[in-house]
LOROPA-134209 format. One record per residue (C-alpha): residue in one letter; x, y, z. Coordinates in steps of 0.2 Angstrom, whole numbers, plus 2048, in hexadecimal, padded with zeros to 3 digits. Layout:
# residues N
AXYZ
...
END
This chain:
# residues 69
X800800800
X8068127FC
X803821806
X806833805
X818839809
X818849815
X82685380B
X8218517F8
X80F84D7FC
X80E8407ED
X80982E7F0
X8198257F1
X81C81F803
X81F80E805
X8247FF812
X8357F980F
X8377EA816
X84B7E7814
X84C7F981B
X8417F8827
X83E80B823
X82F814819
X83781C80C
X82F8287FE
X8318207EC
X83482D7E2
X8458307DF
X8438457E1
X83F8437F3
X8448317FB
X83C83780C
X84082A818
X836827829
X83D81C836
X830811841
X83980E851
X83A7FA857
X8327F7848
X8377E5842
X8267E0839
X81A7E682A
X8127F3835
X8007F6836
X7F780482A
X7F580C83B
X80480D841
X80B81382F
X7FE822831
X804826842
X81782583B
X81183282D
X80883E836
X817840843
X824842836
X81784F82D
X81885983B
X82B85983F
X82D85E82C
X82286D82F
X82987283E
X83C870834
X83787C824
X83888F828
X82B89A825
X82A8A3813
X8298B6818
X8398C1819
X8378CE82A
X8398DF826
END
């Protein structure tokens, strides 16, 4: 199953299971997320979670757009 990375916003993240790692497959981006203590296929749940965090770290990393005067 593919889901939507959090830094291109495409549908590209997938489960790599050699890796253990989610990883973006585009090869502009290559996004990975880490699951700690992850050793099997995780749940769709758990992927979700996994997504949602990193979206949020990646927001918080990016700095804001406007030049102060």
């Amino acid at each position: 199953m593919t889901y939507e990375c959090p830094k291109c916003n495409r549908y590209g993240m997938e489960w790599d299971g050699r890796a253990k790692v989610l990883i973006c497959c585009y090869n502009t981006c290559n996004h990975v997320i880490r699951i700690q203590n992850q050793r099997d296929i995780p749940s769709d749940v758990t992927i979700s979670e996994a997504i949602e965090k990193d979206s949020g770290e990646i927001q918080n990393k990016t700095p804001d757009k406007f030049i102060p005067a």
